[in-house]
C-alpha positions as CSV (number, residue, x, y, z in Angstrom):
1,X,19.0,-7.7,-19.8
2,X,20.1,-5.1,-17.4
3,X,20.2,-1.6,-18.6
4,X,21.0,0.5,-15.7
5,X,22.1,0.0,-12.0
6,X,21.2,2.4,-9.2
7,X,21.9,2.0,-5.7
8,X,18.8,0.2,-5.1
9,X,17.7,-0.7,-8.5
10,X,18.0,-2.1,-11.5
11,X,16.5,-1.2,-14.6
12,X,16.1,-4.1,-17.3
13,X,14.3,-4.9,-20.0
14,X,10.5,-6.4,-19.5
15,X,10.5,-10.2,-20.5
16,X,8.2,-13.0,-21.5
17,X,8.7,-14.6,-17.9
18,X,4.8,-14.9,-16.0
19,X,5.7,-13.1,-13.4
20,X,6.7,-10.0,-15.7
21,X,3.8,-10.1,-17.4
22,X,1.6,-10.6,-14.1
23,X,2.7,-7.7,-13.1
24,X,2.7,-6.0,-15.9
25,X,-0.9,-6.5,-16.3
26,X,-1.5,-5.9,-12.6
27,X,0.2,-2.6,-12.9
28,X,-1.6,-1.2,-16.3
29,X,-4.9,-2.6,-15.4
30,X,-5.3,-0.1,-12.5
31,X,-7.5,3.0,-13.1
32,X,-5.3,4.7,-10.2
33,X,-2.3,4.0,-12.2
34,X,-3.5,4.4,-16.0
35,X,-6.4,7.5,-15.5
36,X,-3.0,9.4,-15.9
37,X,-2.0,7.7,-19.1
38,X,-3.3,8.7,-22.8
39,X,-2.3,5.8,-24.1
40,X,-4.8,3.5,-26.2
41,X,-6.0,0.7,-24.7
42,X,-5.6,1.2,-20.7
43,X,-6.6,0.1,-18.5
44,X,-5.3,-3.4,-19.7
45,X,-8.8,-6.1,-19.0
46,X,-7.2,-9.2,-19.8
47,X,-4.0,-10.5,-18.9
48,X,-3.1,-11.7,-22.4
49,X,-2.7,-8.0,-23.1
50,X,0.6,-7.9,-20.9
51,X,2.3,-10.1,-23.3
52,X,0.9,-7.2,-26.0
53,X,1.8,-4.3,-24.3
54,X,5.6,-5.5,-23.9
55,X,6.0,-6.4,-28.0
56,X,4.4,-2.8,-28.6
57,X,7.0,-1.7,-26.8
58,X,9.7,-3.7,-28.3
59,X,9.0,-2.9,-32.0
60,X,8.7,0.8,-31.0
61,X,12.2,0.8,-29.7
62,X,13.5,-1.9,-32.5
63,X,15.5,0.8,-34.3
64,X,17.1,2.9,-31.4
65,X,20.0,-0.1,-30.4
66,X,19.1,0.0,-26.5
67,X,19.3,3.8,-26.3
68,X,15.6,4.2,-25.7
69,X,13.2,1.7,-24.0
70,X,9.9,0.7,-21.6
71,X,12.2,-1.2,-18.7
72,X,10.9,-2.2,-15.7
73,X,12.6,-0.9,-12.4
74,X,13.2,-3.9,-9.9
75,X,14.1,-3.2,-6.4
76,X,17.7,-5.2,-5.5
77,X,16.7,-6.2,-2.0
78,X,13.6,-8.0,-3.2
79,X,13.6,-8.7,-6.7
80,X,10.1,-6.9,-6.6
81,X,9.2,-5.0,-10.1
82,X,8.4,-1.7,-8.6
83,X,7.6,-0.4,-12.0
84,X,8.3,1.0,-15.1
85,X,10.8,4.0,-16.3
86,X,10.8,5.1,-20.2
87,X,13.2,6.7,-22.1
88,X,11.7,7.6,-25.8
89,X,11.8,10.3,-28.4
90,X,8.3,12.3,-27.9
91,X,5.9,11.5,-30.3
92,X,4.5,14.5,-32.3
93,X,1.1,16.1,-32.5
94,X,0.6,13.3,-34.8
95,X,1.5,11.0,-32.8
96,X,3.2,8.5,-35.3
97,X,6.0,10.4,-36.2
98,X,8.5,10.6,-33.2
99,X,10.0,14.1,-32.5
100,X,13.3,14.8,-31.6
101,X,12.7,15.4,-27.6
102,X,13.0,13.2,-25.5
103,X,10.8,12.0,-22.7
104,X,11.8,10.5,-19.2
105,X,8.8,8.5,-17.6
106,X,7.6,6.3,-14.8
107,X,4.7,4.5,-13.8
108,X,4.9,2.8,-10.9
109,X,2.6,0.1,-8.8
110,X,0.5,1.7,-6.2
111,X,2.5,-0.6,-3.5
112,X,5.6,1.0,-4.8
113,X,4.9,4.9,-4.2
114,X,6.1,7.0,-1.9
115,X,9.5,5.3,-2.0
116,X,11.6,7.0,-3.8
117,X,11.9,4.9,-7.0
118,X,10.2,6.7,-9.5
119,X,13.1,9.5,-8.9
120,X,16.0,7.0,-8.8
121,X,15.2,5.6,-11.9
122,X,14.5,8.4,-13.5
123,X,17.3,10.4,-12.4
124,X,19.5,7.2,-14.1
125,X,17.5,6.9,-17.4
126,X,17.9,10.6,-17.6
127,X,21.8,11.2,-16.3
128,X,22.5,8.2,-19.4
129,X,20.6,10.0,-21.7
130,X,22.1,13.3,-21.0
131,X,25.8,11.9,-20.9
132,X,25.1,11.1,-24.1
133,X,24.7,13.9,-25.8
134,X,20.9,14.7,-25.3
135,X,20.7,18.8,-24.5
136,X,17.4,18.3,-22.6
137,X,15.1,15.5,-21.0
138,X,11.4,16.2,-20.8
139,X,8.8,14.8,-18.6
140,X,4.9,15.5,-19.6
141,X,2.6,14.9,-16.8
142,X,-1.0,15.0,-17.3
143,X,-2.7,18.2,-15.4
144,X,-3.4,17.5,-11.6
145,X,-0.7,14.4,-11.2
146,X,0.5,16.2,-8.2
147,X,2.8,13.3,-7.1
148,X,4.6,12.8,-11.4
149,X,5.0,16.7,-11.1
150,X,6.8,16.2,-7.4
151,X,8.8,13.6,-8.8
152,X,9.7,16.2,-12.3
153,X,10.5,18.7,-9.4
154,X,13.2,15.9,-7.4
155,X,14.8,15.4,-10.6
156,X,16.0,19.2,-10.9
157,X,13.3,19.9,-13.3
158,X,12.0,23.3,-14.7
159,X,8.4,23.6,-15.3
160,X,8.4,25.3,-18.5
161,X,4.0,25.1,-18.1
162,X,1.8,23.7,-20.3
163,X,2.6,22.4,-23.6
164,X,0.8,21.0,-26.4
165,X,3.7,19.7,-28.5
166,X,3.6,16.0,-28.4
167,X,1.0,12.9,-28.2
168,X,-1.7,14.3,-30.6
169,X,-1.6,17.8,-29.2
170,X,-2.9,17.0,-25.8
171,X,-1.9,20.1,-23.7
172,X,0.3,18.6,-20.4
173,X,2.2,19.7,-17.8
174,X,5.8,19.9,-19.4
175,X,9.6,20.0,-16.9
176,X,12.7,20.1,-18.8
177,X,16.4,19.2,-17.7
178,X,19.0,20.3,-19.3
179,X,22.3,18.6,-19.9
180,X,25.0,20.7,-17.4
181,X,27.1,23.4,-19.3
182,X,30.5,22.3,-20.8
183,X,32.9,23.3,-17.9
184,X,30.5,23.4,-15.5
């Protein structure tokens, strides 16, 4: 299912289909790609994981109606899956409790950097979220992930510093965007 359109993108929801799941796995088994991530279980070692990974990520965002989600960014010319942009409340120092701040992400294929899709996508996850009420987007970025930070930067983002509010306390690199002012 398609959940956003960008000039050169669209951003849908992960599926079942092999090659989704190739990819998946071929993207989140790569130290380059996951070293950045504090997620449990990366990098992925098996490909049956893929298949995991995606119903985590469903029954996390079960309950938001398509508001939130872990979609995968494919580029229109060539159907490639360049990567993936989130949208999801912050989880708390606790980590199981969600917050009420909400995190822009992306994590994209080695093969797909340095194009310009991380920021597309993320600029459209976060423009949605914003239109819809949100006051601020947040993107944490794990200290010394020079090229996330650039992308934060692209996106109009503040650094506000570090921050140790969300995912168990770990202390990250923390840009906020704000929605615009009413008139403005």
């Amino acid at each position: 299912m398609t959940v956003l359109t960008t000039q050169r993108l669209v951003l849908r929801e992960w599926t079942e289909d092999p090659a989704d799941l190739a990819r998946l796995f071929d993207i989140y088994s790569r130290p380059e790609v996951t070293r950045w991530l504090g997620a449990p279980g990366l990098p992925l070692t098996d490909p049956a994981q893929a298949a995991d990974r995606l119903a985590m990520w469903r029954e996390r965002h079960a309950g938001h109606g398509g508001r939130y989600g872990t979609w995968a960014i494919e580029v229109r010319d060539t159907g490639m899956v360049a990567g993936t942009v989130l949208l999801k409340p912050l989880p708390g120092r606790d980590e199981n409790v969600p917050t009420e701040d909400i995190e822009v992400g992306w994590h994209l294929h080695p093969d797909s950097w340095g194009h310009g899709y991380a920021t597309e996508a993320a600029r459209a996850a976060a423009a949605r979220e914003l239109a819809a009420g949100t006051r601020e987007v947040y993107a944490v970025v794990a200290p010394g992930n020079e090229a996330s930070m650039a992308v934060a930067r692209r996106l109009g983002m503040t650094h506000v510093g570090r921050r140790s509010d969300w995912y168990g306390g770990e202390s990250l690199e923390t840009f906020v965007l704000a929605a615009p002012a009413a008139g403005a």
